[in-house]
C-alpha positions in Angstrom: -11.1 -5.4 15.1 -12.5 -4.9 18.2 -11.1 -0.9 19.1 -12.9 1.9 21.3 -11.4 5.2 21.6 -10.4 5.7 25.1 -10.9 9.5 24.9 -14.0 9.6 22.7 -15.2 6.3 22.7 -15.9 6.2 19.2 -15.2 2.4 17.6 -13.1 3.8 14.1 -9.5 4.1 13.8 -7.1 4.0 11.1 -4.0 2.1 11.7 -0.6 3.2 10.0 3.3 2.6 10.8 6.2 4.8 11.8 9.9 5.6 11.7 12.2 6.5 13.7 15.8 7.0 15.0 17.0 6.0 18.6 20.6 6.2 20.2 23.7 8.8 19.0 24.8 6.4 15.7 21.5 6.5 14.4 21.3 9.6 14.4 24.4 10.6 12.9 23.7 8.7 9.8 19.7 8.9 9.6 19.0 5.6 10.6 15.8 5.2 11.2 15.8 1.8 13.5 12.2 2.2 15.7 9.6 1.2 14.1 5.7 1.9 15.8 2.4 0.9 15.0 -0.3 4.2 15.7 -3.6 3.7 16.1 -6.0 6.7 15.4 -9.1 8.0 16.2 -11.3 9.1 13.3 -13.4 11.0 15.3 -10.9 13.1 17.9 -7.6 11.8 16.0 -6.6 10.5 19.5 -3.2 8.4 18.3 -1.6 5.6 20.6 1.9 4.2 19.5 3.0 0.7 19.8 6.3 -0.5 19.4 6.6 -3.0 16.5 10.4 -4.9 15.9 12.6 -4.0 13.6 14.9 -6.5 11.7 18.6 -6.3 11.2 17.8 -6.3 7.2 15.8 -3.6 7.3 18.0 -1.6 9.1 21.1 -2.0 6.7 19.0 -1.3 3.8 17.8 2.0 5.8 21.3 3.0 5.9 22.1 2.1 2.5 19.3 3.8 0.8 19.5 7.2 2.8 
């Protein structure tokens, strides 16, 4: 991977995912239906978020499982 920090400009980063809710239902009933890719800095833990899809699958297990 080819990443530069564009605060520190060093070249690692850890890359994780994230949850989250969006919209009055989803909140309601913990649905967590936003899904994001972060991107860190190891060096100044500078952290970008991308938004990743979510599928319809996923979601109704979210809702069954919480």
């Amino acid at each position: 991977m080819n990443y530069e920090c564009p605060k520190c400009h060093n070249t690692s980063c850890d890359i994780d995912q994230m949850q989250a809710t969006g919209g009055l239902f989803s909140k309601l009933f913990n649905i967590q239906n936003k899904r994001f890719t972060t991107v860190t800095c190891k060096k100044c833990t500078y952290t970008e978020f991308f938004k990743s899809k979510t599928s319809t699958i996923s979601n109704i297990f979210d809702f069954f499982t919480n």
